[in-house]
C-alpha positions, -999 to 999 in steps of 0.1 A, spaced: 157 -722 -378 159 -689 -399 182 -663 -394 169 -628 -385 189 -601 -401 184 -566 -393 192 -542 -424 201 -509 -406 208 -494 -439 171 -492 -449 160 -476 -412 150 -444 -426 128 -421 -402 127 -380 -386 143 -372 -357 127 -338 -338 149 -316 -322 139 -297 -296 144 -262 -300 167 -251 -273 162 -212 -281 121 -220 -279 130 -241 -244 147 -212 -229 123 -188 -238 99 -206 -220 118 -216 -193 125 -174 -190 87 -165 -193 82 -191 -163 111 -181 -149 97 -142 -152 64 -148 -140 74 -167 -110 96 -135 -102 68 -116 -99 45 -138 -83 75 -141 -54 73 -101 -53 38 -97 -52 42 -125 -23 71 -110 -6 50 -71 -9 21 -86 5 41 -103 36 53 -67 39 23 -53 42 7 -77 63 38 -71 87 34 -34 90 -5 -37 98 -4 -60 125 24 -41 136 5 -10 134 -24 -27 151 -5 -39 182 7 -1 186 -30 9 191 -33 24 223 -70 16 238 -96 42 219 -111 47 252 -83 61 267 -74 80 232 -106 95 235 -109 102 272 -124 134 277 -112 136 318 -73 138 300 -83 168 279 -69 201 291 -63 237 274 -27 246 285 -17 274 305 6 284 283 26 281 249 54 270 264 43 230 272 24 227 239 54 212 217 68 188 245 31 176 249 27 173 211 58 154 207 50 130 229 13 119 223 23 120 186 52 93 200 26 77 223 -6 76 200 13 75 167 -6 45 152 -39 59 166 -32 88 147 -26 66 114 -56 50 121 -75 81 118 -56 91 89 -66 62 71 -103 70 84 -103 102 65 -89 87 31 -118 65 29 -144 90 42 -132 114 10 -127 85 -15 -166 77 -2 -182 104 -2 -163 116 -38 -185 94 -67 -160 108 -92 -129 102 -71 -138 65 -65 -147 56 -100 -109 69 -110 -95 47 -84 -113 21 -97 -107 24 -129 -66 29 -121 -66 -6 -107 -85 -23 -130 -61 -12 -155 -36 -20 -132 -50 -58 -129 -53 -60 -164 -17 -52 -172 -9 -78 -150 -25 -110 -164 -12 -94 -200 23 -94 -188 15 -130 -174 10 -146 -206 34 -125 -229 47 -89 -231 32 -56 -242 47 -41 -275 37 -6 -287 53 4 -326 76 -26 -326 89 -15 -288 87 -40 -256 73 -22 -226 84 -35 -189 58 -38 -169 71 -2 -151 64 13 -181 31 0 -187 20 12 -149 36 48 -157 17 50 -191 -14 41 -172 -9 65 -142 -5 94 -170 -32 86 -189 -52 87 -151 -39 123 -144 -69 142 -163 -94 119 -147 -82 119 -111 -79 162 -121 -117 162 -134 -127 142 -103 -110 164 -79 -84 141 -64 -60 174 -60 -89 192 -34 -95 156 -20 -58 153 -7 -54 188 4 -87 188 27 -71 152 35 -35 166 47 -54 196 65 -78 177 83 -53 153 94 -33 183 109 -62 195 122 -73 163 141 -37 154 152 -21 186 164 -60 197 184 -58 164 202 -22 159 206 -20 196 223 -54 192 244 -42 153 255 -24 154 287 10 136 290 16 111 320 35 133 339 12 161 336 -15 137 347 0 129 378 7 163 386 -28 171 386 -38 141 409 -13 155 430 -30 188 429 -65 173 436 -52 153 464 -35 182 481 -69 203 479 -85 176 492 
């Protein structure tokens, strides 16, 4: 029977450390991009909330657009009690037809919807940049804040050569337009009933 002897002195081998400054910096970049995926997540819930929100304070579009509760005033004096409260009353029909009118300009505007595309693309590619490391310009780290400003003025002459200034105004003013003709010619509840009563009695 032979002895085994182990000779510890002659064990002779590398040992890799990790590097804990390398670790962490990974750990931070995961870290950092889960941040933002949670916020893009949590913005998204957001706005998901304020749509259906929106949605379920549509009145019905038939009785929005009811021609038989259409009436010019007798006077100036009703007009802002009657606007105040069919802008209450209809308030997300009324951002409904907002909306409409943004995408019937940014339609009908070649220019205009070439620029917004061309915004969010750069927008989109920031994003999966700043996913995998972070922008530097002369030596400088950028936040992703930054980035989207830089890109917004860069943007500024197109949207200008495409005519995005003249594309909100005639937005704003046909809004106004639309709103205050229909929330002054809409009859309110009360003013309703008063008429009924009025038929009745002639009848």
């Amino acid at each position: 029977m032979t002895d085994t002897k182990l000779d510890f002195g002659n064990i002779a081998g590398d040992i890799d450390i990790p590097d804990k400054q390398s670790s962490l910096t990974g750990k931070g970049r995961i870290s950092g991009f889960k941040a933002r995926i949670m916020s893009l997540s949590l913005s998204n819930v957001s706005a998901r909330e304020w749509i259906s929100k929106t949605r379920e304070g549509i009145k019905p579009w038939g009785e929005f657009i009811s021609t038989s509760k259409f009436k010019v005033p007798k006077s100036v004096k009703p007009v802002p009690g009657r606007v105040m409260k069919n802008i209450e009353h209809f308030q997300s029909n009324y951002m409904f037809v907002f909306l409409g009118l943004v995408v019937f300009c940014v339609l009908t505007s070649p220019m205009l919807l070439v620029a917004i595309a061309a915004c969010l693309g750069a927008c989109y590619i920031i994003s999966l940049k700043n996913a995998e490391h972070k922008l530097r310009i002369l030596g400088k780290e950028l936040s992703v804040g930054q980035q989207y400003a830089v890109v917004g003025v860069c943007s500024f002459p197109l949207f200008w050569l495409a005519g995005a200034g003249s594309a909100v105004f005639w937005i704003i003013g046909a809004s106004f337009f639309f709103i205050m003709l229909h929330a002054s010619m809409y009859m309110t509840p009360d003013e309703q009933e008063a008429v009924e009563l009025e038929m009745d009695e002639v009848v």
